[in-house]
N, C-alpha and C positions, 0 to 999 in steps of 0.2 A: 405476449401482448406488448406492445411500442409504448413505452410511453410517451407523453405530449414530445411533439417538435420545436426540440429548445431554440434560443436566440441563434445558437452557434448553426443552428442545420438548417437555414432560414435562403442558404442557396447563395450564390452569387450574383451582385448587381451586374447593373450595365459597366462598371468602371472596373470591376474584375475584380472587388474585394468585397467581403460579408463581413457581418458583424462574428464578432470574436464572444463568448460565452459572457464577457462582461459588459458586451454592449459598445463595444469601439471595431470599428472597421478594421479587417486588420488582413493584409495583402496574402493570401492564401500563395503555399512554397507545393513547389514539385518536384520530384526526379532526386538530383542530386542536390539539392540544394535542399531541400525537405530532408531527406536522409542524413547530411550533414548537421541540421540543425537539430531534429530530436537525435542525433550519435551524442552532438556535444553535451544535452543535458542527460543521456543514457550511463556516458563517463561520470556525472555526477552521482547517481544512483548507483552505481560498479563503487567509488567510492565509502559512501555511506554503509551498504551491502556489506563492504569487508570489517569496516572496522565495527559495525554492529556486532557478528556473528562470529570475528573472531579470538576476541578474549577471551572466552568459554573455552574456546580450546587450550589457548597458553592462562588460562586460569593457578593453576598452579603454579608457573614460573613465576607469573606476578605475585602471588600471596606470600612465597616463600624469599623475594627479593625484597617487600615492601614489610617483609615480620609480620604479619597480619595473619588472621585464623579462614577459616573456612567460610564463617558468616559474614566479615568484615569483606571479603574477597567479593564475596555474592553481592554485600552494595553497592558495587562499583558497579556490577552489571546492573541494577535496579538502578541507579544515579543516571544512567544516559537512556531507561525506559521513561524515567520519571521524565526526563528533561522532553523527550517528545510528544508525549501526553500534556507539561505545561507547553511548550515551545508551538507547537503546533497552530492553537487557537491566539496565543500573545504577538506573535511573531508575524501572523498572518495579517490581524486586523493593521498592526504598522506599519504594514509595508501597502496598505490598500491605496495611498494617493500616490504612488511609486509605479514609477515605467515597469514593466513586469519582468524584464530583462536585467535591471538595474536591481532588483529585489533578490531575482537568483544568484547574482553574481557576490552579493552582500552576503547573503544566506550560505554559500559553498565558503567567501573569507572566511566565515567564522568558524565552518567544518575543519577547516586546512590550519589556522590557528590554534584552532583548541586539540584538536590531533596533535599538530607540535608542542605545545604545550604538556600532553600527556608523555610527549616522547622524553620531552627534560622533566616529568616531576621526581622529588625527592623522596616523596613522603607520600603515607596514607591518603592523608586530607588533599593534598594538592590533586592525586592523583582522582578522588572521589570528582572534586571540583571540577577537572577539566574533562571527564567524561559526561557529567550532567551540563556541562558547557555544550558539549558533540552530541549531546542527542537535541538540544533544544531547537537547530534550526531542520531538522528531518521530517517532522512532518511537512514542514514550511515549506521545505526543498520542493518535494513531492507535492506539494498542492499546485506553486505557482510554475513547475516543470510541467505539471500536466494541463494545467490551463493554457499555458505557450502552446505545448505541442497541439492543441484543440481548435487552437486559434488559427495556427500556420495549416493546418491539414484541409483537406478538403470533407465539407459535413459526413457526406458517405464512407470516409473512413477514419473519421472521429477517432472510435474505439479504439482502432490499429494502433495508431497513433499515439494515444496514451499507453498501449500496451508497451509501445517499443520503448517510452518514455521509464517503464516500470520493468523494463529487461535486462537494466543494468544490476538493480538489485536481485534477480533472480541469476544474473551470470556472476553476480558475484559470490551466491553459495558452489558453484561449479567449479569455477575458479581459483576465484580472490581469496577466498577463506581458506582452501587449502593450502594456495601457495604461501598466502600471509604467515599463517600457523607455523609450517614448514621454517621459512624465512627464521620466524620467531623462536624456533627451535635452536636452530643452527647461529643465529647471529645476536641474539637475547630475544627478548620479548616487547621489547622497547622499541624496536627494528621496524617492527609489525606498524607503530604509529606513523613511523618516519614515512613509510610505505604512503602511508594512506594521506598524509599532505603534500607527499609530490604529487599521488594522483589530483588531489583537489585543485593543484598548482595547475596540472596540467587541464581542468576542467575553468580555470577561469580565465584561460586564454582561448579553449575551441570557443565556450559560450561566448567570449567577444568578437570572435573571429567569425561564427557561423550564425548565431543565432540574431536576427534584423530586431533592430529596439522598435517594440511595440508601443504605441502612447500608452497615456494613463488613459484610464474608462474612464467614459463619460458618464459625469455623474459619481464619480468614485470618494468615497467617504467612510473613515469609520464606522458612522453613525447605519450609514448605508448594508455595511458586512455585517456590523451585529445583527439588522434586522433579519439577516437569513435565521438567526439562530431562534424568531419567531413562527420559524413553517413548521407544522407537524411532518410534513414528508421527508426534510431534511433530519428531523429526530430519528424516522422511521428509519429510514436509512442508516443511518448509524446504529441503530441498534441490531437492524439487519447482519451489518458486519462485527457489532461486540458478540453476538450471541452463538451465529450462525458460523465466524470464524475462530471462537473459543472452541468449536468440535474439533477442528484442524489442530488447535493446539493444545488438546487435550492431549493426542496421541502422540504428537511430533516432540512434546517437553519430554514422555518416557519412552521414547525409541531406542535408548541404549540397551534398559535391562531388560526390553520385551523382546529383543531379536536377540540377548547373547540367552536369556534365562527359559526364553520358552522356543522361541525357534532355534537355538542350538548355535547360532554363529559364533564364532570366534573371534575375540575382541580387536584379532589383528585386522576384520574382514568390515569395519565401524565403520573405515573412513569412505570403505566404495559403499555403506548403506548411506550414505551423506550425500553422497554424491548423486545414487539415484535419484533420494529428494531433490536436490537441486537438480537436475536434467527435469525430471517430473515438472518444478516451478517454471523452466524455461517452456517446455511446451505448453503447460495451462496457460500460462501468461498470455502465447501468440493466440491460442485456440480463445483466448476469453478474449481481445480484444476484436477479433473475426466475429464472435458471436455478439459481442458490443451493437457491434456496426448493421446487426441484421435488428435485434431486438434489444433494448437494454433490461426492462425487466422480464420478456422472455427467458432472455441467460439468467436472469439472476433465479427466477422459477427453477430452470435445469440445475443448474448449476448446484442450488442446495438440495435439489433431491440428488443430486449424483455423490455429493458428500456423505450424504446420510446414508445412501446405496452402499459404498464405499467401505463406511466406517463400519454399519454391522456383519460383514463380509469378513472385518479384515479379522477378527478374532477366531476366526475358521483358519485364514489363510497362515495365520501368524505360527500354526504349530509345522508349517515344514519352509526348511529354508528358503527355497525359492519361488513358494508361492510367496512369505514374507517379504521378501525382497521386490514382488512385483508391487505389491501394495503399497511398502513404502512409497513406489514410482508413483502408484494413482494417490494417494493420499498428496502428493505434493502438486502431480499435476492438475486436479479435482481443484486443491484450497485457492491456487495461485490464479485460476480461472473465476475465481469471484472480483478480484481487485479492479480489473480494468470496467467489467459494467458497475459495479460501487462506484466507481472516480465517476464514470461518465454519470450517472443517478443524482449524483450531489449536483451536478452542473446542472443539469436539466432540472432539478425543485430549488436553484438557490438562483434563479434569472438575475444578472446584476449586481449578485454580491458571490463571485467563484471562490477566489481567495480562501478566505474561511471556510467556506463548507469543504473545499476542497479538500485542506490541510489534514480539517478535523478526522478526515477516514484515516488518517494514520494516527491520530490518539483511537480511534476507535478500536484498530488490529491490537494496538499494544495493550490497549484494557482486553482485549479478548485472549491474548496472549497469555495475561495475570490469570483471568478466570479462566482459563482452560488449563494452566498449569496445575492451577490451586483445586480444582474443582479433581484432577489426573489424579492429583499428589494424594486429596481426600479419600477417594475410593481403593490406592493400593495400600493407603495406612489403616482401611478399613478390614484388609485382609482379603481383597475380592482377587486381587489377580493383576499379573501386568498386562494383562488384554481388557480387564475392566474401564481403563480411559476410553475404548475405543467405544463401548457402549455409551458413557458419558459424551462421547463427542457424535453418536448420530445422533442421541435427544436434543444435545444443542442443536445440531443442524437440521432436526427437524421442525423445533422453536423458532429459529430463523426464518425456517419457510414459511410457518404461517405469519408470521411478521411481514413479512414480503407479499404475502396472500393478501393480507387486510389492508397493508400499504394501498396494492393494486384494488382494493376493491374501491376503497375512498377515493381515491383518483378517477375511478369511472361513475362512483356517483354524483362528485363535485363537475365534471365535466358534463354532463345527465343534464346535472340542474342548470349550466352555463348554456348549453345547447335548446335555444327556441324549440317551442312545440309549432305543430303544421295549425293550429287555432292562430296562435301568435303570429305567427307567417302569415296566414290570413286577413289579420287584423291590419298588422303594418302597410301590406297593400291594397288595403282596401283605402288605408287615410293616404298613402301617397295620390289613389286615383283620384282623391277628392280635390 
C-alpha cells in the first residue's frame, strides 16, 4: 500500500522546480550532476560507516595502549552510540532555520574534528570524550543528507535517492572497515582516526563543490520541527524501526560465536563472514530504495515479513557452513532494505518539519541496536543456544510488522474520514446550484 503523496512527490511546476520535503522549491539535479551530488554526501556516510564500526575490531589495541580493562574499552564504543541517540534529535532541531547544505557541512566539521581529536588523545577520558563527540552529529548527518538528496531527486525516485545517500555507510562495512582495521593493525590504531578525518576533509569540499545551497524552508522554525514530534505516525514509525530492526541485531551483535561454535568456521574465516554482511547491506540498501520508489509502506510490509522469514530459517541454516554463510548475506541484505523506506516514511508523516523526524530514525537503529544486543546477550546467558538470538530477532520482526500493520491501518481510516461521502458530494452541489 502507497502511503499519502508527500510535499516532496507533488511533481514539477511550470518553472521546472517542486517543493523539496520541507516545503521550499528546490531545482531538481540529473545525470551527472545528481550523481555528483548525493556521491558527495555518500563520502560522508563511507566516513562515518568506518569510524563507527571499526574500533570493535582494534578494540584491543586501544584498551591495552589506553591501560584500560574490557568494560572501560566497551564505553568508548557506547560513548559514540550514546552521542547519536542524543545528537541526532539536539542537533537536528538547530540546525532547522539553516541552508541545509550549510548544516551538512557544520555537521561533517565536527565528524572530521573530533576523529582528530581521537587520533591525539592521551588518556581514557579524553578518549571516551571525543568519540561521544563523533557520534553526536550521525544521526544529524543522515537526516539532513537524506532530505538534500529527496530534495535534488526527481519525486519518482525519491527512494533511490536516499538509498544511494545511505550506501556509503553500507560500503563502508565492505571496505572502510576492513581496510581501516588493517591500517590500524599495522600502523597503530590511532591511524584508523587520522583515516577517517582526511575522509571528512575530503567530504567537505565534494559537498561545496557538488552539492547546490538549497534555501532555508519556508516557514522553518524550531518550534516548527518539534511539532513533528506531536504526530502519532512519526512515533509509529520509529518504533517500527527500534523493534522491527532490534531482530537484525539481535543476531548480527552474536555472529562470531554462532558461526565458529555451531557452524564450525574457523576464526581465520570471520573476516569474509563480515564481509558478506556488508555485500548483503550494499544490496538491501539499492533493492530498498527501488522498492522505496514503488511503495513506501508496501516495502516496509515485505520487507519485515522477509526479516522474520529470514531469521527463523537461519537457525536451520546456521548448522552447516555454507548454508550459514548465505544467511549471514540475507540477514544483511533483508535488514539494510528497511532503512531507505523508514527515511522516506518519516518524510511523508513529518510534512514541513524533515529535519528531525529525519534524524531521529538513526537514534531509532541505535536503540534497536541496544535492544537487540541486550535482548541476544539475555537468551544465550539463559543457556538456550547461539542460534537462540535468531528466534528472538523474527519476534521482533514480527512485532514490527504489526506496528507497521496498525501504523497502515490508522492512516487509511483517518484518510476514510478526510474523504467526502457521495451524500456530501450531493449536498455541496446542490447549494453551488443554488
Amino acid at each position: 500500500m502507497s502511503s499519502p503523496v508527500p510535499p516532496s512527490s507533488t511533481g514539477p511546476s511550470a518553472t521546472g522546480t517542486s517543493p523539496n520535503p520541507g516545503g521550499t522549491p528546490a531545482q531538481h539535479l540529473s545525470g551527472r550532476r545528481l550523481v555528483l551530488a548525493i556521491g558527495a554526501l555518500a563520502v560522508g556516510g563511507f566516513a562515518i560507516g568506518t569510524t563507527e564500526f571499526t574500533i570493535m575490531g582494534l578494540l584491543e589495541e586501544m584498551r591495552t595502549d589506553l591501560g584500560v580493562d574490557y568494560a572501560q574499552g566497551g564505553h568508548v564504543i557506547s560513548a559514540y552510540a550514546l552521542g547519536v541517540v542524543v545528537g541526532a534529535p539536539v542537533l537536528a532541531v538547530l540546525g532547522a532555520k539553516k541552508p541545509q547544505r550549510a548544516v551538512a557541512l557544520a555537521l561533517m566539521l565536527v565528524i572530521t574534528l573530533a576523529n582528530l581529536s581521537s587520533f591525539f588523545a592521551s588518556g581514557f577520558g579524553w578518549m571516551l570524550a571525543s568519540r561521544f563527540l563523533s557520534g553526536l552529529p550521525h544521526g544529524a548527518y543522515f537526516g539532513v543528507a537524506a532530505v538534500i538528496a529527496a530534495s535534488l531527486a526527481d519525486p519518482a525516485r525519491r527512494g533511490r535517492a536516499i538509498s544511494m545517500v545511505m550506501l556509503g555507510l553500507s560500503i563502508a562495512n565492505v571496505i572502510g572497515v576492513p581496510f581501516a582495521t588493517w591500517l590500524g593493525q599495522q600502523f597503530g590504531w590511532r591511524s584508523m582516526f587520522l583515516l577517517v578525518g582526511l575522509i571528512g576533509a575530503a567530504t567537505l569540499v565534494l559537498i561545496r563543490a557538488f552539492v547546490p545551497d538549497i534555501p532555508v524552508r519556508a516557514g522553518a522554525s524550531i518550534r516548527r520541527e518539534l511539532n513533528a514530534l506531536r504526530r502519532v505516525q512519526v512515533w509509529m514509525t520509529l518504533l517500527i524501526g527500534i523493534v522491527g530492526f532490534g531482530g537484525f541485531f539481535a543476531v548480527y551483535s552474536y555472529v562470531s560465536p554462532l558461526m565458529t561454535e555451531v557452524a564450525g568456521l574457523s576464526t581465520s574465516l570471520l573476516p569474509l563472514v563480515v564481509a558478506l554482511y556488508g555485500i548483503g547491506m550494499v544490496v538491501g540498501n539499492i533493492l530498498g530504495g527501488r522498492l522505496a520508489d514503488r511503495s513506501v509502506m508496501g516495502s516496509i510490509y515485505g520487507v519485515m515479513a522477509a526479516i522474520a522469514a529470514v531469521l527463523v530459517l537461519f537457525p536451520l541454516a546456521a548448522t552447516r557452513p555454507w548454508s550459514a554463510c548465505l544467511f549471514v548475506f540475507l540477514v544483511g541484505t533483508s535488514g539494510s532494505m528497511l532503512i531507505p523506506p523508514l527515511q522516506a516514511r518519516l518524510l511523508d508523516v513529518s510534512p514541513g518539519a524533515p529535519s528531525l523526524a529525519s534524524s531521529l530514525n538513526h537514534s531509532a537503529l541505535n536503540t534497536a541496536n541496544a535492544l537487540g544486543a541486550a535482548l541476544g546477550g539475555a537468551v544465550i546467558a539463559a543457556g538456550w543456544g547461539f542460534t537462540a538470538p535468531a528466534t528472538v530477532g523474527a519476534i521482533l520482526a514480527l512485532l514490527g510488522l504489526g506496528v507497521a500493520l496498525v501504523s497502515g491501518k490508522l492512516e487509511r481510516r483517518r484518510a476514510a474520514m478526510d474523504t467526502p461521502t457521495s451524500s456530501e458530494v450531493r449536498s455541496a452541489e446542490a447549494l453551488r446550484a443554488r
